[in-house]
C-alpha positions as CSV (number, residue, x, y, z in Angstrom):
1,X,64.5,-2.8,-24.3
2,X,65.8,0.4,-22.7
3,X,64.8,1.0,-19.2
4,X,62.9,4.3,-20.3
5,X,60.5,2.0,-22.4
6,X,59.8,-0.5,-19.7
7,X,59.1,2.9,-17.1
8,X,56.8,4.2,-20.0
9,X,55.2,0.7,-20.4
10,X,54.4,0.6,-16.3
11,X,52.9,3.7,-16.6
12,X,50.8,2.9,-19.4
13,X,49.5,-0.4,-17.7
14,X,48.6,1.6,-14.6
15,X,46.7,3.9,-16.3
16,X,44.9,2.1,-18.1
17,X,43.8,-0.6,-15.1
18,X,43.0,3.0,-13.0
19,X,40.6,3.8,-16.0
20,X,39.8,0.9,-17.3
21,X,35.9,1.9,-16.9
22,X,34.8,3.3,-20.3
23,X,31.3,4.9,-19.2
24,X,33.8,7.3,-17.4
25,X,33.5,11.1,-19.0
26,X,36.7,13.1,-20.4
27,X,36.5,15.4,-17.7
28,X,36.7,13.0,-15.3
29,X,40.3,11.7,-16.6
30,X,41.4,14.7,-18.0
31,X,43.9,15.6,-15.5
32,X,45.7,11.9,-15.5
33,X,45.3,11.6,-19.3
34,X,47.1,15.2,-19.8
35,X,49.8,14.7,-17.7
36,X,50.7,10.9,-19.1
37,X,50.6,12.3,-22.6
38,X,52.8,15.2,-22.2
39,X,55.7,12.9,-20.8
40,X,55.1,10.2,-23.5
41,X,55.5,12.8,-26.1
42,X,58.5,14.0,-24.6
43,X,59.9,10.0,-24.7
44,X,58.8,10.2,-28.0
45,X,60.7,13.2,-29.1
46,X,63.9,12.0,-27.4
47,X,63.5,8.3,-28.3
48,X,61.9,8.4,-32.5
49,X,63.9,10.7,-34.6
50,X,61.4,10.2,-36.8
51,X,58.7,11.6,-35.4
52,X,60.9,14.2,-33.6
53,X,61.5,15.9,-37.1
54,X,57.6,16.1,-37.5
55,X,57.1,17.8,-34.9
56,X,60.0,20.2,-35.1
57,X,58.7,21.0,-38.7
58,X,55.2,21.7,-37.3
59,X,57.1,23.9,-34.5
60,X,55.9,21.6,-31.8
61,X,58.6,20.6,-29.0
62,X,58.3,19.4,-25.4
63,X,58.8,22.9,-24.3
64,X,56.1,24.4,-26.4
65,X,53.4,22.3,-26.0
66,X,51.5,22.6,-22.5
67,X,48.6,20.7,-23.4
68,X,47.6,17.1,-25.6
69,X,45.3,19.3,-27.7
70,X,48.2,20.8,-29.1
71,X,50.2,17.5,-30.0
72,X,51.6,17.3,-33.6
73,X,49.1,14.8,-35.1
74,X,51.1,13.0,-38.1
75,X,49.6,12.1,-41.2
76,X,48.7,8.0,-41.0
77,X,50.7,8.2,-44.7
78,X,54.0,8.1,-42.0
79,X,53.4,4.7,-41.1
80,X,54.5,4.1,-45.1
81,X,56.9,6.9,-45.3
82,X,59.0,6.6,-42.2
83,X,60.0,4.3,-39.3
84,X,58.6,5.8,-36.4
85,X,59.7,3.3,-34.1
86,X,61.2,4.2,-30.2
87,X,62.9,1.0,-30.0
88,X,65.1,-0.2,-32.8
89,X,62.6,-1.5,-35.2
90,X,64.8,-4.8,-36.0
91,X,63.8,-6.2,-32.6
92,X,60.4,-6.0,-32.7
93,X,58.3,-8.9,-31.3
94,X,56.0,-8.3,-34.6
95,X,55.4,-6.0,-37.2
96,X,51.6,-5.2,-38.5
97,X,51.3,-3.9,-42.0
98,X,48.0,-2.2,-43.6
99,X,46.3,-3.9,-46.5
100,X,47.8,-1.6,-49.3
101,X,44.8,-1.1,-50.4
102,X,45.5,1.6,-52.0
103,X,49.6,0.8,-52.9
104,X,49.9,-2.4,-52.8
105,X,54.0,-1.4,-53.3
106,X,53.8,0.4,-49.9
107,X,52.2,-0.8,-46.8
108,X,52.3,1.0,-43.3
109,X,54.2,-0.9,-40.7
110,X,53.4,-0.6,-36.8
111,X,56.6,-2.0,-35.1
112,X,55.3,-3.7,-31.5
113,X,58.5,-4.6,-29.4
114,X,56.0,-6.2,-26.9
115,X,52.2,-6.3,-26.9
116,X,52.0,-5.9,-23.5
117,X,50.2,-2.4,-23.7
118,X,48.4,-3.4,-27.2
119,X,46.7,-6.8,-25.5
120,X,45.5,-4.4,-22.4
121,X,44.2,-1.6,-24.3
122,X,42.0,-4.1,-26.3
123,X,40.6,-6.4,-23.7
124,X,38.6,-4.1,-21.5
125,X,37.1,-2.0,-24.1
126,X,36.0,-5.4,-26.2
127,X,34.5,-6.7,-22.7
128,X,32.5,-3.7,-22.3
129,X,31.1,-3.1,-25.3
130,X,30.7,-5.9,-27.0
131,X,30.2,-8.5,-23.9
132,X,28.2,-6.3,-21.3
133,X,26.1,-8.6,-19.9
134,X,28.0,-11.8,-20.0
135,X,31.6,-13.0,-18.9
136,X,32.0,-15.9,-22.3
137,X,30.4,-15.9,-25.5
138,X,30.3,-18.9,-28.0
139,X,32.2,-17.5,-31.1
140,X,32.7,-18.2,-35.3
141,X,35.6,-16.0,-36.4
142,X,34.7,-15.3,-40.2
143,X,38.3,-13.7,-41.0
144,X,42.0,-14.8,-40.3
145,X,43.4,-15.5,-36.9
146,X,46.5,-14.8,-35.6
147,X,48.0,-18.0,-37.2
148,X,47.1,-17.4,-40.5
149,X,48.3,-13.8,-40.6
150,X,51.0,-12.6,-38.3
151,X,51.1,-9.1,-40.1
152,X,47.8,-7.8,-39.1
153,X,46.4,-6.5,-36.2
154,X,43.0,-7.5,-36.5
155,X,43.9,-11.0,-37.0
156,X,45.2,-10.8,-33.6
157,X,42.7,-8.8,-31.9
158,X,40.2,-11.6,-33.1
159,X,42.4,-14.1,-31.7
160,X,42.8,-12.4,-28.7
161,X,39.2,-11.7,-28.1
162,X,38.7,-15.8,-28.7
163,X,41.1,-16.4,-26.2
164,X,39.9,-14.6,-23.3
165,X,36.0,-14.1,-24.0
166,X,35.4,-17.4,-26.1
167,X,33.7,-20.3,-24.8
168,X,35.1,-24.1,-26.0
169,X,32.8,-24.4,-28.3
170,X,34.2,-21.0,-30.1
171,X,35.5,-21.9,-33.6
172,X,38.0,-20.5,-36.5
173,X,37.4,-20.9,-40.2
174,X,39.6,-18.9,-42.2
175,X,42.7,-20.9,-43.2
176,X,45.6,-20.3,-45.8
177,X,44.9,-22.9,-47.9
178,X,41.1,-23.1,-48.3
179,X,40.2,-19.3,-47.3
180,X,36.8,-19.1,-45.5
181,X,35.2,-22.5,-45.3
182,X,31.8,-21.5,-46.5
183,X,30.6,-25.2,-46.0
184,X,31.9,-25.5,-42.3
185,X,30.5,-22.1,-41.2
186,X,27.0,-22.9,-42.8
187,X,27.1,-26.2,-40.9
188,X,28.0,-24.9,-38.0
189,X,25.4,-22.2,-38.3
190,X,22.7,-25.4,-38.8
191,X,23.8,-26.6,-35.3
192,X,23.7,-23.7,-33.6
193,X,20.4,-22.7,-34.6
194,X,19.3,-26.9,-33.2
195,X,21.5,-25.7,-29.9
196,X,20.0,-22.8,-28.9
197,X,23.1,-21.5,-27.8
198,X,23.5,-17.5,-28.3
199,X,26.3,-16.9,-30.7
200,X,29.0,-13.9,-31.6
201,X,30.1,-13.5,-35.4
202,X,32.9,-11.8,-35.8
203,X,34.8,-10.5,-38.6
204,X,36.1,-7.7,-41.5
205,X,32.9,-6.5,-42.6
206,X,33.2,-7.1,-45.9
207,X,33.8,-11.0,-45.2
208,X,29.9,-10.7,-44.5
209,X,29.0,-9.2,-48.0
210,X,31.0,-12.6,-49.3
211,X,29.1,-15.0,-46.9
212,X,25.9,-13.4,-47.3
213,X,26.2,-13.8,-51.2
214,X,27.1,-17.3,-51.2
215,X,24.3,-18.2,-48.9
216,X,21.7,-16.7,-51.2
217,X,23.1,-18.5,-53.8
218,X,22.3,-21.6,-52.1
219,X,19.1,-20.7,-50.8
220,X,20.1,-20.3,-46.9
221,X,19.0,-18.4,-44.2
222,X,19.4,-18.8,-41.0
223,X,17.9,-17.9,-37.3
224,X,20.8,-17.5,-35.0
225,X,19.3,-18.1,-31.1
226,X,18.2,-15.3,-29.1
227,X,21.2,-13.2,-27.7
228,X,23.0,-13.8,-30.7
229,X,24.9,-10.5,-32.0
230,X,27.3,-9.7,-35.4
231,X,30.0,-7.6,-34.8
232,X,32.0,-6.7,-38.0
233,X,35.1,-4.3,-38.4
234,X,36.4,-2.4,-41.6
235,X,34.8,0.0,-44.2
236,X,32.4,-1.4,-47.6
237,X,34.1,0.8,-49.7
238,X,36.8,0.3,-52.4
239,X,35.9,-3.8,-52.8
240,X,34.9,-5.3,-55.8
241,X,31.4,-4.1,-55.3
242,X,29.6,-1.5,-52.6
243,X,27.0,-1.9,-50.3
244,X,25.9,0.2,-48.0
245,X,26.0,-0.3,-44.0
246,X,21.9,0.1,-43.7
247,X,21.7,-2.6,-46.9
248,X,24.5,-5.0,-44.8
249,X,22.3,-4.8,-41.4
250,X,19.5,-5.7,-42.9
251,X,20.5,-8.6,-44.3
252,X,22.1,-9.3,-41.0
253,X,18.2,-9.4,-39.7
254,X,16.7,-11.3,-43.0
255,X,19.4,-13.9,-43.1
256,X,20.6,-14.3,-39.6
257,X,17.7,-13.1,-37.6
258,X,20.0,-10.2,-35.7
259,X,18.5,-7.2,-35.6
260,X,20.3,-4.1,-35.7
261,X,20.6,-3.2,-32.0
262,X,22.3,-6.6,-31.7
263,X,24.9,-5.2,-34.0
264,X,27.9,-3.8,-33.4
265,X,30.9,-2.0,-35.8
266,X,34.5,-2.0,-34.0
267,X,36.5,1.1,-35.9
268,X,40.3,0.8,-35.5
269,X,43.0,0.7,-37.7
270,X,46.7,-0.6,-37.6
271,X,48.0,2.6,-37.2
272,X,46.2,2.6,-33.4
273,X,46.7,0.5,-30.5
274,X,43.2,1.0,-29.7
275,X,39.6,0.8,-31.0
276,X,36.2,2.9,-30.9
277,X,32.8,1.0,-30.7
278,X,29.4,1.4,-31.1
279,X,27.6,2.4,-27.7
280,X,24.8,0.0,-29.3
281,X,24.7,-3.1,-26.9
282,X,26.0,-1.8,-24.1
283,X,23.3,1.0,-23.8
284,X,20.8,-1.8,-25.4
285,X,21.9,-4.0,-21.1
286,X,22.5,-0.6,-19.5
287,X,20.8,2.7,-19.9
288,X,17.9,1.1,-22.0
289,X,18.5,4.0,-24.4
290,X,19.6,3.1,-27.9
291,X,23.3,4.7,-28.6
292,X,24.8,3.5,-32.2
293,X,27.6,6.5,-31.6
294,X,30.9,4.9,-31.3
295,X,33.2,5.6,-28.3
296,X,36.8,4.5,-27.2
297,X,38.6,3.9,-23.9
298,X,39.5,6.6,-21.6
299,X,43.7,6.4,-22.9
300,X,42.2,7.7,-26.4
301,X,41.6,10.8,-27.3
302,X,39.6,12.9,-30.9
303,X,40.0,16.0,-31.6
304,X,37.7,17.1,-34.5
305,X,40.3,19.4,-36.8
306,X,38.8,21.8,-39.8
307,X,40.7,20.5,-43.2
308,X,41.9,23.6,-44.2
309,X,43.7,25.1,-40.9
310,X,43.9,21.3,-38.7
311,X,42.4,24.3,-36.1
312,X,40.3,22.1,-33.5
313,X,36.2,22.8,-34.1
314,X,34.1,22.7,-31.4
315,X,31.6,19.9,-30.8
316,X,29.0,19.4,-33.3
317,X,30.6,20.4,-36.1
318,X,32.3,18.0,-38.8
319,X,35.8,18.2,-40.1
320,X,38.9,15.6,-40.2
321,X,39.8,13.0,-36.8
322,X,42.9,13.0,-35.2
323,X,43.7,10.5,-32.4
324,X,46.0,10.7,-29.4
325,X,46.2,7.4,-28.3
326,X,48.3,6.6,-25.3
327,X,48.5,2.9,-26.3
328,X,50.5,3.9,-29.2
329,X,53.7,4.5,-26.8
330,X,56.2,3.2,-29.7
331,X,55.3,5.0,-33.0
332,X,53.1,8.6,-32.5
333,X,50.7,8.8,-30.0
334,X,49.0,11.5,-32.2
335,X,47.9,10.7,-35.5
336,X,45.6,12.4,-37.9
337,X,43.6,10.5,-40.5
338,X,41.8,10.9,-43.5
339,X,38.5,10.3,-41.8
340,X,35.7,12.6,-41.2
341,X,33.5,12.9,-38.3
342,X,31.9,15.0,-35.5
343,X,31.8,14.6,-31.8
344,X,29.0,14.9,-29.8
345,X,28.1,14.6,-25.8
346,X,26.8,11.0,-26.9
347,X,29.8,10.0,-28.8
348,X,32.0,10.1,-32.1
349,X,30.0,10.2,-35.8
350,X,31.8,9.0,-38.5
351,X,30.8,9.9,-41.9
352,X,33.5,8.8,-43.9
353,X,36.6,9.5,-46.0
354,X,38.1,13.1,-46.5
355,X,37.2,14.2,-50.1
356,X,40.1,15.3,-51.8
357,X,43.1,15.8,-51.0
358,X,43.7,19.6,-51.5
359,X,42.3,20.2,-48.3
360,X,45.2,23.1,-47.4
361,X,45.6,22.0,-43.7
362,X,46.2,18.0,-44.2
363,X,48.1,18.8,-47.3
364,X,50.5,21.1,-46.1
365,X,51.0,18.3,-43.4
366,X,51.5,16.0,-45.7
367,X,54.3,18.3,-47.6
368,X,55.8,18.6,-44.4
369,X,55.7,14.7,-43.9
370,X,57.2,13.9,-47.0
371,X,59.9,16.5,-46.3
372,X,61.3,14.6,-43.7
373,X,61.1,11.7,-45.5
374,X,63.2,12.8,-48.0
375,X,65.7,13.8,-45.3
376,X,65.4,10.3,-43.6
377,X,66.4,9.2,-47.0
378,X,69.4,10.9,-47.3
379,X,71.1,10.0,-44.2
């Protein structure tokens, strides 16, 4: 690894131990987080041609821009077009892929040459949102760990959170061979409701939909000790059938005996090196003051951008997401998505996918992406 990427890497560590306290405002870290974020984009333009060429075709350089609000954010399409790697992507320690969803011909691959930064940025933020009030938690992980799926960044992130927030008594249930082992989770379910024992689910959310189905067909419910809490990551849409997130929590309650403020929804994706939360349990063992807005670590950044111009709007208001997240020091630490949402003083609203893709600004981004694809392709 070049000695630039192992600078950048100590910086990134030390920023994020400074701030690893998420009930800290922007304002308060908006200083440090400008300045780290103008020289990682500079390392990024020098070191990923890639993404240098992106930002030369949106007319953005280290010399133009004098502040992270006006960081090129590139289309998470990239991740499928291009390599955007700093180091050579061949050396990588891993590799995660998206689901391909919607291509399964084409998935978007985030190159980690070491997951040093990536394993920081996720522990403190997990701890604090989804473990406030405790150090260890008894967990069932619902979806595949790390072992099972060395592609895919949640499989790790559920691993990871296993390893350093899991009591012994945590358990895996996904394997290769057999999938989820309905019969093993149910019995282990049975013994934890005789134990008394507050538990943590964890999983995709829509591995939940398939758990929930197969225990009504067998007539089960369950009530899951007090202190028990779900927390589930991933969108309903685009599976075999739809449900909606107010449909899922209530069977949470009718089936497990969680109730909603016990609930909590991790949104990240493998383009990001970090994750946004709901404020729900932690305001539910701090402030008293239910919060269900979700809210990321003080290395991550939203800027709310209307469709048409990617112009920033100002709080309140709804329009597309883009992320500057510090964590992602190998590939784009700016990346703009196809979700919508607003921001307010409380936190980050999502309210779902972009509709359509004519919108003028993303689509001219787009264009411009695929541009410099081509050109990739032709040297």
């Amino acid at each position: 690894m070049r000695k630039e990427s192992v600078e950048m890497i100590k910086s990134l560590i030390a920023y994020i131990e400074k701030y690893s306290d998420c009930d800290l405002t922007e304002t308060e870290t908006n200083k440090a987080f400008q300045e780290l974020a103008l020289q990682l984009f500079k390392f990024q333009f020098t070191f990923n041609p890639a993404y240098k060429k992106y930002a030369q075709a949106r007319r953005k350089t280290p010399f133009t821009v004098k502040d992270w609000r006006e960081l090129p954010p590139i289309p998470i399409q990239a991740f499928k077009e291009l390599t955007l790697s700093c180091e050579p992507p061949e050396e990588a320690e891993a590799v995660f892929m998206t689901s391909g969803t919607t291509n399964a011909d084409k998935k978007g691959k985030q190159y980690h040459p070491t997951f040093r930064v990536w394993d920081e940025s996720m522990a403190g933020p997990f701890k604090h949102f989804v473990l406030p009030d405790r150090d260890r938690m008894t967990m069932f992980l619902l979806s595949p760990a790390e072992d099972v799926n060395r592609n895919s960044s949640l499989s790790r992130y559920l691993t990871k959170a296993v390893e350093r927030f899991g009591t012994p008594n945590s358990r895996f249930f996904f394997s290769e061979a057999k999938g989820l082992d309905m019969d093993a989770v149910f019995q282990a379910l049975q013994e934890s409701e005789k134990q008394g024992e507050p538990l943590l689910l964890l999983g995709a959310t829509f591995a939940y939909v398939h758990l929930l189905d197969a225990m009504e067909e067998r007539g089960l419910r369950f009530r899951l000790p007090e202190g028990s809490r779900v927390f589930d990551t991933g969108g309903l849409k685009g599976q075999a059938r739809e449900i909606t997130a107010d449909e899922l929590y209530a069977r949470f309650s009718s089936d497990f005996g969680v109730e909603r403020d016990d609930c909590i929804n991790m949104y990240g994706m493998t383009e990001l090196c970090s994750q946004f939360y709901d404020q729900t349990i932690r305001s539910k063992h701090g402030s008293g003051v239910l919060n269900r807005l979700k809210k990321g670590p003080a290395w991550v950044r939203t800027l709310v951008l209307d469709p048409d111009t990617l112009q920033p709007l100002p709080d309140g208001e709804t329009g597309v997401l883009a992320h500057i997240d510090l964590a992602n020091w190998n590939s784009a630490l700016a990346i703009l998505t196809e979700d919508m949402g607003r921001k307010t003083e409380k936190g980050l609203d999502l309210l779902g996918r972009l509709k359509g893709s004519e919108a003028r600004g993303c689509s001219i981004a787009v264009d411009q992406l695929l541009s410099v694809a081509r050109k990739q392709d032709q040297t």
